[in-house]
ZADO-1210 file (C-alpha; in nm, 4 decimals, padded with zeros to 6 digits):
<atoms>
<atom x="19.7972" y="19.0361" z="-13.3823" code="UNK" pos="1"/>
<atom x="19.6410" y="19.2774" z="-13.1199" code="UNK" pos="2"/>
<atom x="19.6943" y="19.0088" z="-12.8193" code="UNK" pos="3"/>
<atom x="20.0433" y="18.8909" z="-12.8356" code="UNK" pos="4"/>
<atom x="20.1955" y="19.2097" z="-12.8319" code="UNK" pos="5"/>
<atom x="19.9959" y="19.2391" z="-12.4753" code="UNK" pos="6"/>
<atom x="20.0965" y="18.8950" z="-12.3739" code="UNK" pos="7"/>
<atom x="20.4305" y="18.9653" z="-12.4638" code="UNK" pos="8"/>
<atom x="20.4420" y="19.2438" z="-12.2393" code="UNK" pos="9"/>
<atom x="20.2596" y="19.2264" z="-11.9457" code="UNK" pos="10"/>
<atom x="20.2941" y="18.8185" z="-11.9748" code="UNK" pos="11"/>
<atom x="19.9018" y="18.8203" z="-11.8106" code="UNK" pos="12"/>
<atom x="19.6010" y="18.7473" z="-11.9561" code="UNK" pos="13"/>
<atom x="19.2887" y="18.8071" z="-11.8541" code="UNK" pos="14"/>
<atom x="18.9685" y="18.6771" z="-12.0141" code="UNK" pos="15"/>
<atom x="18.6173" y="18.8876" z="-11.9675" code="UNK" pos="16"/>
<atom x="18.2970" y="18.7273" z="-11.8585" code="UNK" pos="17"/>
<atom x="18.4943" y="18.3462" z="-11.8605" code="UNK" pos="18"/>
<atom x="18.4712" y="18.3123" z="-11.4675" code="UNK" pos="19"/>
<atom x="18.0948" y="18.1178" z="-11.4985" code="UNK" pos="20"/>
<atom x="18.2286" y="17.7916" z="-11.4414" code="UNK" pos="21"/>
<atom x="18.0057" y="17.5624" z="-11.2142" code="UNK" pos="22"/>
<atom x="18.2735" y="17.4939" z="-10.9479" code="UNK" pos="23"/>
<atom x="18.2579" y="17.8277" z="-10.8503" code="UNK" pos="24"/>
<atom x="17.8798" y="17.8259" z="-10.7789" code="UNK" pos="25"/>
<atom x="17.9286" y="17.7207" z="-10.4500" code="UNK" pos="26"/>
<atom x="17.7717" y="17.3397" z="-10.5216" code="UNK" pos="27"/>
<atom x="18.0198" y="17.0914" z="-10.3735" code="UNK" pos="28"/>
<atom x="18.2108" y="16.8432" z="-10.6574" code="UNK" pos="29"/>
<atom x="18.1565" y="16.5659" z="-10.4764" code="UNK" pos="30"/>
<atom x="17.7668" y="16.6445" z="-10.4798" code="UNK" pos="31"/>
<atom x="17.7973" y="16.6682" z="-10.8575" code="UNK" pos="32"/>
<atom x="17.9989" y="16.3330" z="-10.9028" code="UNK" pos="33"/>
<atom x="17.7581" y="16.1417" z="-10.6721" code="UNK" pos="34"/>
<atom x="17.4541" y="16.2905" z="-10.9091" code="UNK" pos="35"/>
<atom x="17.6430" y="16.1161" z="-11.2135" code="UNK" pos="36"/>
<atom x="17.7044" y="15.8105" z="-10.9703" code="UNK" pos="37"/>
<atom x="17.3338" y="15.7293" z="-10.8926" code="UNK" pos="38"/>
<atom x="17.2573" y="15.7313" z="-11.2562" code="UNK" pos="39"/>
<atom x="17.5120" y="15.4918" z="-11.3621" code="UNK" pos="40"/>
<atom x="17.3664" y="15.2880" z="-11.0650" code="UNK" pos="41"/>
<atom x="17.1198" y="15.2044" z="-11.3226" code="UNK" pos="42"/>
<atom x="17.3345" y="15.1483" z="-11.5704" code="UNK" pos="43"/>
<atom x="17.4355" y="15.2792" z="-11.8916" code="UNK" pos="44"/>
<atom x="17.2475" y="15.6045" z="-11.9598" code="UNK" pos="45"/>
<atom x="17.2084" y="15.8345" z="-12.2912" code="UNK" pos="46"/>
<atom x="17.2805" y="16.1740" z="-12.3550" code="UNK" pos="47"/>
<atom x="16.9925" y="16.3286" z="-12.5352" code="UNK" pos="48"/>
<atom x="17.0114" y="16.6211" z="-12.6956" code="UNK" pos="49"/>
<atom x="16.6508" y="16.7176" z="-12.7956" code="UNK" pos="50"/>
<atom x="16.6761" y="17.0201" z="-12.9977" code="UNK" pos="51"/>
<atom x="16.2810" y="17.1334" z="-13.0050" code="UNK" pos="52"/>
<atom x="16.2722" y="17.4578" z="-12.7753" code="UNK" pos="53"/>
<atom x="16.0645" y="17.7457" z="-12.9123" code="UNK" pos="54"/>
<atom x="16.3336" y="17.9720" z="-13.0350" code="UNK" pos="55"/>
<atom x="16.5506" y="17.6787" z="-13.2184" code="UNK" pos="56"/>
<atom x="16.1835" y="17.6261" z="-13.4183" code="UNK" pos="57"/>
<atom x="16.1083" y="17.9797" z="-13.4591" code="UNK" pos="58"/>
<atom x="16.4777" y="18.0433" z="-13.6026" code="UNK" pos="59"/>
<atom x="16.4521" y="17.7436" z="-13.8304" code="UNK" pos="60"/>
<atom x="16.1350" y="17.7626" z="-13.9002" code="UNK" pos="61"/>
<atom x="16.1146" y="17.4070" z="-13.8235" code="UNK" pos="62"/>
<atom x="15.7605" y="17.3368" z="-13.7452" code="UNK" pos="63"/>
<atom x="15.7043" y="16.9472" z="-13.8571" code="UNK" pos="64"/>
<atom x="15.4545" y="16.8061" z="-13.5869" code="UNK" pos="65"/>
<atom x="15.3048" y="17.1574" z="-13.4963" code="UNK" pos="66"/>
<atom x="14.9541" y="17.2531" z="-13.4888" code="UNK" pos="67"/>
<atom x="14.8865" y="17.5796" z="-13.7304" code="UNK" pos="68"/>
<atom x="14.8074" y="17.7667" z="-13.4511" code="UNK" pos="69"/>
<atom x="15.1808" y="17.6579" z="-13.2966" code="UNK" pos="70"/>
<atom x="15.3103" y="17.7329" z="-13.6092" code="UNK" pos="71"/>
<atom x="15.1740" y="18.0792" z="-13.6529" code="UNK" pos="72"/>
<atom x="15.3200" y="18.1414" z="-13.2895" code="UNK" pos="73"/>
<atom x="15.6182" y="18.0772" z="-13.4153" code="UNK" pos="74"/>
<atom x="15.6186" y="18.2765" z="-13.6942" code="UNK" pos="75"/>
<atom x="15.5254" y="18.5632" z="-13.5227" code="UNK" pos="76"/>
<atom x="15.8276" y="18.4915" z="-13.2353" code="UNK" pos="77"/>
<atom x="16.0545" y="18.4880" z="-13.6122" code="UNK" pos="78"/>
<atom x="15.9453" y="18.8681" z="-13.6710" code="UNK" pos="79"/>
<atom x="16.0344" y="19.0048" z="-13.3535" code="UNK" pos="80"/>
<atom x="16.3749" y="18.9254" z="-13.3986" code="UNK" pos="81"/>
<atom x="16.4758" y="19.2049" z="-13.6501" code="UNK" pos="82"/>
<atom x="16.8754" y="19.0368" z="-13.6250" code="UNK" pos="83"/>
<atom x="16.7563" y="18.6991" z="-13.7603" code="UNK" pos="84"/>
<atom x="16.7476" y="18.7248" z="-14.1490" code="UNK" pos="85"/>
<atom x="16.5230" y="18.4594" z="-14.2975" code="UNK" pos="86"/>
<atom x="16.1536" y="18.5135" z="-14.2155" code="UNK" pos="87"/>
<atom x="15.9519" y="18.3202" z="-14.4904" code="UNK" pos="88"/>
<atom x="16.0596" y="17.9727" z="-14.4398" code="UNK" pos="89"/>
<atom x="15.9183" y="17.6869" z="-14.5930" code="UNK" pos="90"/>
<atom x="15.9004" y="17.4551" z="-14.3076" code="UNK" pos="91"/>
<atom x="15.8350" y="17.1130" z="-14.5871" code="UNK" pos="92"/>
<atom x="16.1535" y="17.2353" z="-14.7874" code="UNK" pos="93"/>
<atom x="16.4350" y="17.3019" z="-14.5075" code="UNK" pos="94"/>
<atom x="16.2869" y="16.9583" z="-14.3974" code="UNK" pos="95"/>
<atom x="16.3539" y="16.7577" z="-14.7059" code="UNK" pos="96"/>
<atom x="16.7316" y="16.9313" z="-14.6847" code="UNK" pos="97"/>
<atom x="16.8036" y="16.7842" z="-14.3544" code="UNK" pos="98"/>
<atom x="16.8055" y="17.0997" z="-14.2101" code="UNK" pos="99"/>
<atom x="16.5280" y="17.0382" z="-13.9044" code="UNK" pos="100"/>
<atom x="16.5315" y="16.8783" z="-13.6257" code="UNK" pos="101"/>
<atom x="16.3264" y="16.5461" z="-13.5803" code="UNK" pos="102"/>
<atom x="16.0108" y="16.5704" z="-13.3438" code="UNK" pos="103"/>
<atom x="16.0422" y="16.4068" z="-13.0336" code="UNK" pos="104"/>
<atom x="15.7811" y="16.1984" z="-13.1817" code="UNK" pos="105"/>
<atom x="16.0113" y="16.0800" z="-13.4412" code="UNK" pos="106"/>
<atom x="16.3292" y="16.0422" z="-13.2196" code="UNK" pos="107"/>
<atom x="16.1183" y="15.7827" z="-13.0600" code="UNK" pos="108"/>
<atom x="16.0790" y="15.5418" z="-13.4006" code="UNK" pos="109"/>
<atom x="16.4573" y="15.6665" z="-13.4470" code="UNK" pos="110"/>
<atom x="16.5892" y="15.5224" z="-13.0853" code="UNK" pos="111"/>
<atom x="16.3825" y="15.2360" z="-13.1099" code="UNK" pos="112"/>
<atom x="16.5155" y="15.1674" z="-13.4840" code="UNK" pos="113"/>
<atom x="16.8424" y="15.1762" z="-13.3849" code="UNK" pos="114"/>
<atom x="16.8116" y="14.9283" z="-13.1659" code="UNK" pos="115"/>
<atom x="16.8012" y="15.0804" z="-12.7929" code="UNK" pos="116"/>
<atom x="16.6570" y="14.8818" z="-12.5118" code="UNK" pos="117"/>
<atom x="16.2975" y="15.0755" z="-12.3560" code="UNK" pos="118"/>
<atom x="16.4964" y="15.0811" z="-12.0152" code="UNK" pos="119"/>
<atom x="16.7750" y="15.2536" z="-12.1067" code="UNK" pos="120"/>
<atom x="16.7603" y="15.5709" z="-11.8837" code="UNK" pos="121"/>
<atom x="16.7980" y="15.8733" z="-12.1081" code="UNK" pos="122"/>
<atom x="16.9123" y="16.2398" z="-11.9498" code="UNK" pos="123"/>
<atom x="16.7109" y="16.4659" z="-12.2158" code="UNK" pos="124"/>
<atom x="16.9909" y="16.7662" z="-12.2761" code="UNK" pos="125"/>
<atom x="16.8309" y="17.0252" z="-12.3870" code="UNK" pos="126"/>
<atom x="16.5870" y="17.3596" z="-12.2550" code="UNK" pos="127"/>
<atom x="16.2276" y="17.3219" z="-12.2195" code="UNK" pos="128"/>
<atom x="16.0873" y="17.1309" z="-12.5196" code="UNK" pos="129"/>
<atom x="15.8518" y="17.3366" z="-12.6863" code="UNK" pos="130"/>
<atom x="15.4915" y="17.1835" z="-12.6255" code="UNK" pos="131"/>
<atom x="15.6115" y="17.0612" z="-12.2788" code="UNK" pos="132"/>
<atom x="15.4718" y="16.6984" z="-12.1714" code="UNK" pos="133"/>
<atom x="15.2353" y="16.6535" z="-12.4235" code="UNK" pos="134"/>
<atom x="15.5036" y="16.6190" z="-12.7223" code="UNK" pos="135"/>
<atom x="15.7061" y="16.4446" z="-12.4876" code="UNK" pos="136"/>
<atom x="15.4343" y="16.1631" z="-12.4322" code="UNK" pos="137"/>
<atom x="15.5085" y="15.9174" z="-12.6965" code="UNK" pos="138"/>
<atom x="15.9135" y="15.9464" z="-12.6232" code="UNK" pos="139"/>
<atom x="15.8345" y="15.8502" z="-12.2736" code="UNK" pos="140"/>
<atom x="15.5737" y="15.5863" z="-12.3568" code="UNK" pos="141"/>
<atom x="15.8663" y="15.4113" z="-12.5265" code="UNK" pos="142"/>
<atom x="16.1418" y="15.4939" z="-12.3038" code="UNK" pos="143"/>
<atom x="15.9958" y="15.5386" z="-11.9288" code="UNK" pos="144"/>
<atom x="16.3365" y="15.5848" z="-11.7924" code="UNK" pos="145"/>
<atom x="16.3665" y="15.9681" z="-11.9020" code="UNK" pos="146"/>
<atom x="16.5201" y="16.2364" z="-11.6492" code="UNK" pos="147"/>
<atom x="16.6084" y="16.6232" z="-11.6840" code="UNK" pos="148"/>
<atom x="16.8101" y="16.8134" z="-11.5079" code="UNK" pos="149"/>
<atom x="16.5191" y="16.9566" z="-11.3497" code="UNK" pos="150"/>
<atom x="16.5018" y="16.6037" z="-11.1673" code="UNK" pos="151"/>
<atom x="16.8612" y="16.5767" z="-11.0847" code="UNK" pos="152"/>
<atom x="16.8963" y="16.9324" z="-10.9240" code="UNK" pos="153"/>
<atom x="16.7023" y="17.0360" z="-10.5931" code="UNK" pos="154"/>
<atom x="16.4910" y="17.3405" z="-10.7424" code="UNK" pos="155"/>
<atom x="16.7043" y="17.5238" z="-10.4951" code="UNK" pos="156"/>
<atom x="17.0220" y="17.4406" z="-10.6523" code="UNK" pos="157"/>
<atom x="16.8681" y="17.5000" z="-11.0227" code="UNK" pos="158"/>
<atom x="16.7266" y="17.8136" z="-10.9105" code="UNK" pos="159"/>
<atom x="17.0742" y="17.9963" z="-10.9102" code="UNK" pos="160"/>
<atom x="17.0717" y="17.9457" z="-11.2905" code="UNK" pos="161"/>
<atom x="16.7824" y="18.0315" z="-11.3983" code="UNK" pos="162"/>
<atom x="16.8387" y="18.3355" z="-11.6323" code="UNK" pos="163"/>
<atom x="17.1805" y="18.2550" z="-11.6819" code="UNK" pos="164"/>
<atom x="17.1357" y="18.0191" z="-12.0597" code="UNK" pos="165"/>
<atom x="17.4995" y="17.9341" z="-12.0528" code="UNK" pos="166"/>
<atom x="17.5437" y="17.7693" z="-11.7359" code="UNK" pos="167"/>
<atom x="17.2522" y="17.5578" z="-11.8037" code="UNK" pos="168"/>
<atom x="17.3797" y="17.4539" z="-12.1141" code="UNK" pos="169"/>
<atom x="17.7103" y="17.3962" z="-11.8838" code="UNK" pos="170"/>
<atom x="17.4618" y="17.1510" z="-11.7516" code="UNK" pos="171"/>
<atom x="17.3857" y="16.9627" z="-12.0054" code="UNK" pos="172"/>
<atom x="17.7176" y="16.9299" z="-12.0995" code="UNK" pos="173"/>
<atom x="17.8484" y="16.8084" z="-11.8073" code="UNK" pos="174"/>
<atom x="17.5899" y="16.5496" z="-11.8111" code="UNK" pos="175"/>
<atom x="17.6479" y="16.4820" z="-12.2044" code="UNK" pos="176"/>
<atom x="18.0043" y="16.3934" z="-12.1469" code="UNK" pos="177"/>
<atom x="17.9720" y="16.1430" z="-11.9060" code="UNK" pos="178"/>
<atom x="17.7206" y="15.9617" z="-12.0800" code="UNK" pos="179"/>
<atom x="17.7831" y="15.6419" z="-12.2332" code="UNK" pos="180"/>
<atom x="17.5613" y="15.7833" z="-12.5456" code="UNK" pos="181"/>
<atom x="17.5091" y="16.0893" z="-12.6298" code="UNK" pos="182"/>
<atom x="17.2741" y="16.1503" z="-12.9452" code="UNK" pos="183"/>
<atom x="17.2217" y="16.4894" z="-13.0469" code="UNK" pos="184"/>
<atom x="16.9259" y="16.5357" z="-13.3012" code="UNK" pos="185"/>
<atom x="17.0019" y="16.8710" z="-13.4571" code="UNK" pos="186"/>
<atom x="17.3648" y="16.9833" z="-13.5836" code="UNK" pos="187"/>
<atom x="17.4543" y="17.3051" z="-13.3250" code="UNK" pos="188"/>
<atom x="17.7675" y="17.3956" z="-13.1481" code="UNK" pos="189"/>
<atom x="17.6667" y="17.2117" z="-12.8232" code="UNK" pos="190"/>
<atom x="17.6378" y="16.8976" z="-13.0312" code="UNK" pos="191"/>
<atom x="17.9870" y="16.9835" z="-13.1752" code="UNK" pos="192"/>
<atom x="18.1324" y="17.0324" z="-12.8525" code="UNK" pos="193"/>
<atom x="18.0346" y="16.7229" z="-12.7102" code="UNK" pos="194"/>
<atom x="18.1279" y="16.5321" z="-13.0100" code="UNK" pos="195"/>
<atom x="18.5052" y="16.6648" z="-12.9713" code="UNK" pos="196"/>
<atom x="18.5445" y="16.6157" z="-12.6231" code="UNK" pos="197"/>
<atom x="18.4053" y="16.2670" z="-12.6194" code="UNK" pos="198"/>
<atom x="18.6514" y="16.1951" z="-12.9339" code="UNK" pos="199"/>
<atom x="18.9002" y="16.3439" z="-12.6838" code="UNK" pos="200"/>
<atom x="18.8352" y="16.1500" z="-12.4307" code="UNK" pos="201"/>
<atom x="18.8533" y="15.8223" z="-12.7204" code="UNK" pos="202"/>
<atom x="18.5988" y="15.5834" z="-12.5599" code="UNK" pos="203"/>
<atom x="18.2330" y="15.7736" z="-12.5857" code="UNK" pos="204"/>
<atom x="18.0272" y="15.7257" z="-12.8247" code="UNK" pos="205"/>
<atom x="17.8501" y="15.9899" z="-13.0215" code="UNK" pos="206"/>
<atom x="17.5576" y="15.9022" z="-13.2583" code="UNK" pos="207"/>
<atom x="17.5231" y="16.1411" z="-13.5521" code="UNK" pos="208"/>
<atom x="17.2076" y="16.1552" z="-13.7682" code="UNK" pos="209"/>
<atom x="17.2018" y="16.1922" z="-14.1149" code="UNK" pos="210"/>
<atom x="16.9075" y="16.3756" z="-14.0969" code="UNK" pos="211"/>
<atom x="16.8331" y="16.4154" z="-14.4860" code="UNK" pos="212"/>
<atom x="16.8012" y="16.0393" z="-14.5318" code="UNK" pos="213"/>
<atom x="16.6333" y="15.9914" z="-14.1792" code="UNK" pos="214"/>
<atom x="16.3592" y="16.2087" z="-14.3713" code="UNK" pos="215"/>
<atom x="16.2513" y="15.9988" z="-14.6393" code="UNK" pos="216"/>
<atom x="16.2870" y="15.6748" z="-14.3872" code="UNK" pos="217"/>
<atom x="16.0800" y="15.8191" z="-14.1303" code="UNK" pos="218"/>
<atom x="15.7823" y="15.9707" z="-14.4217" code="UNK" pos="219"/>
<atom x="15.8046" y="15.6127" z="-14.5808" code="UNK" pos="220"/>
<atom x="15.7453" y="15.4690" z="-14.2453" code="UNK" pos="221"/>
<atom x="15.4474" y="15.7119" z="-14.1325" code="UNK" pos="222"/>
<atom x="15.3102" y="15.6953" z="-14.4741" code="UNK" pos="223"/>
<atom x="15.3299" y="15.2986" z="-14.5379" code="UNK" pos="224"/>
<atom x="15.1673" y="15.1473" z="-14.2231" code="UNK" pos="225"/>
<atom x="15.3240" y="14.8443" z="-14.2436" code="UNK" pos="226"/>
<atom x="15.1113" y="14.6275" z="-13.9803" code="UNK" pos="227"/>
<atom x="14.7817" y="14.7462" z="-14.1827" code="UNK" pos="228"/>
<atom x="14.7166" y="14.4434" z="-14.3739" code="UNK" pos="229"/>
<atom x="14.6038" y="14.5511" z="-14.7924" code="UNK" pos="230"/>
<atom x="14.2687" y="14.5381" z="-14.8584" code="UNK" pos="231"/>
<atom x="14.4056" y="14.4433" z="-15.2205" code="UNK" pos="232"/>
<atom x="14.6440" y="14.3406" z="-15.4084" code="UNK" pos="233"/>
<atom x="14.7924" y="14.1503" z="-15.7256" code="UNK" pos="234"/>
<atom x="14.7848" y="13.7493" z="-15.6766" code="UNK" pos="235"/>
<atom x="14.9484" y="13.5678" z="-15.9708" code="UNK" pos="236"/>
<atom x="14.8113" y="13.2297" z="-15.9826" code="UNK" pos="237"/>
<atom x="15.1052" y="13.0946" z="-16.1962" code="UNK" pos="238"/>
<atom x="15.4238" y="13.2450" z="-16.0727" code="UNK" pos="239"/>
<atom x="15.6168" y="13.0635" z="-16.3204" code="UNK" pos="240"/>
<atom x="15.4388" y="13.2381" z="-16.5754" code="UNK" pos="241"/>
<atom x="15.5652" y="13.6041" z="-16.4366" code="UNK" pos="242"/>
<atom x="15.9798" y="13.4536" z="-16.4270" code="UNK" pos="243"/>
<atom x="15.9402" y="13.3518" z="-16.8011" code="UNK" pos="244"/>
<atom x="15.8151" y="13.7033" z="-16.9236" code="UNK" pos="245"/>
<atom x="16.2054" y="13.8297" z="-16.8568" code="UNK" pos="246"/>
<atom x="16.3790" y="13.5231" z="-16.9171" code="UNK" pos="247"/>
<atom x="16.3877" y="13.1933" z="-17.1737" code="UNK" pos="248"/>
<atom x="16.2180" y="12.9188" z="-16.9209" code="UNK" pos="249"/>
<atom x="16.2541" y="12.6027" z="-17.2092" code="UNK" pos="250"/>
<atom x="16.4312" y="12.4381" z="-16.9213" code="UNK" pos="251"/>
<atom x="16.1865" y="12.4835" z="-16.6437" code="UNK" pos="252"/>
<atom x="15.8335" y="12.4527" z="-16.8559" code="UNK" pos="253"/>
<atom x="15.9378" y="12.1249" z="-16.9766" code="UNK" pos="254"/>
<atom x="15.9448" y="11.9240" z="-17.2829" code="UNK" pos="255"/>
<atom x="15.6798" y="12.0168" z="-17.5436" code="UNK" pos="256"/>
<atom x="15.5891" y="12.3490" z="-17.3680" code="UNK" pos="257"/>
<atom x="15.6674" y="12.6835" z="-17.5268" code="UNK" pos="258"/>
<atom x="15.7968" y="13.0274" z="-17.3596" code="UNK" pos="259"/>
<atom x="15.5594" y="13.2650" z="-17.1993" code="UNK" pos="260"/>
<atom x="15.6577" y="13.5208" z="-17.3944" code="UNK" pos="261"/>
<atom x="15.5910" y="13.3123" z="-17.7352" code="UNK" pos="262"/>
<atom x="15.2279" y="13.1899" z="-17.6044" code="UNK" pos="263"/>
<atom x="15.1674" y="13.5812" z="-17.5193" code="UNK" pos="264"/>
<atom x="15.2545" y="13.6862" z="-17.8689" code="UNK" pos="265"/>
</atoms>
């Protein structure tokens, strides 16, 4: 109610701190588009975006795969930030509500579930993943083909956005929508942004986790190895035996042979 009486008279709007946008950075367009045209080079590449930075966890409290140590860290980071409400989280809990993030650990099993090939190149979308390299390891061992911004840019060109969260998230989003996948693995407003522009744009695909079923998959899996073979189990000698306890088997035991059930009683 405020602006269109404004608009209406001066017929000139001007929005504050909008003017961020990465053409006027001084990096050429074409330098951009031949970044996104050495990656399809190699073909089809994902959009990944990896939601386990330190602040996402700390504000979640989100700390499924961390070491206690990592996850006292965290905590602590929680408490110095008077403005963010919750500080006892129960990390188990928000888990079993779909409410984390999975590890990159467990985006791994989740890629490779879903049935994407190990040399699909994937552009990881996100800021720096909390545990660096190290919790990055077994996503890579299974997907070698992994890039990051960080690759793309000369450190040069990065360096003018260091400092500056938004335009590296402009980044990632200029990346994300010209993927042929993008996959984000937490539900934010990046993810939500990406999802309407590539429904915009009608031919990308966006893969969207339901992350409160992906939890119980993912703890049966982990919990049930299931190449391990049993060191023992129930062998029924007579299987026909077990069929006839639930149902009348005259017809398969034969003439002259009773039920199961009959011979048990």
């Amino acid at each position: 109610m405020q602006i269109l009486p404004l608009f209406n008279k001066h017929k000139v709007v001007h929005f504050n701190k909008t003017d961020a946008r990465l053409e006027n950075n001084g990096i050429s367009l074409d330098l951009q588009r031949l970044r996104f045209h050495l990656l399809r080079d190699k073909g089809p590449f994902m959009a990944l975006h990896l939601r386990y930075e330190m602040d996402m966890l700390a504000f979640s409290g989100c700390t499924q795969g961390c070491t206690a140590e990592e996850a006292e860290e965290l905590k602590r980071m929680r408490y110095a930030f008077p403005w963010w409400r919750e500080k006892e989280i129960v990390s188990e809990e928000r888990r079993s509500q779909g409410l984390c993030p999975p590890t990159p650990e467990e985006t791994s099993l989740v890629l490779q579930a879903l049935g994407f090939d190990k040399d699909m190149q994937i552009n990881i979308a996100s800021g720096e993943i909390y545990g660096s390299e190290r919790r990055l390891a077994t996503l890579r061992a299974a997907y070698p083909q992994i890039v990051k911004k960080e690759m793309l840019l000369d450190p040069k060109e990065l360096q003018q956005f260091h400092n500056h969260s938004s335009q590296m998230a402009a980044l990632d989003f200029m990346v994300s929508i010209a993927s042929n996948t993008f996959i984000p693995t937490y539900d934010g407003n990046m993810a939500k942004l990406v999802e309407g522009h590539c429904r915009y744009l009608g031919f990308k695909r966006t893969v969207l986790l339901d992350h409160k079923k992906l939890v119980v998959l993912l703890d049966l899996y982990q919990n049930v190895i299931v190449d391990k073979p049993k060191e023992e189990d129930y062998f029924y000698a007579n299987t026909l035996e077990c069929l006839c306890e639930q149902r009348d088997c005259d017809d398969l035991l034969g003439p002259g042979k009773r039920n199961f059930s009959e011979v048990s009683s």
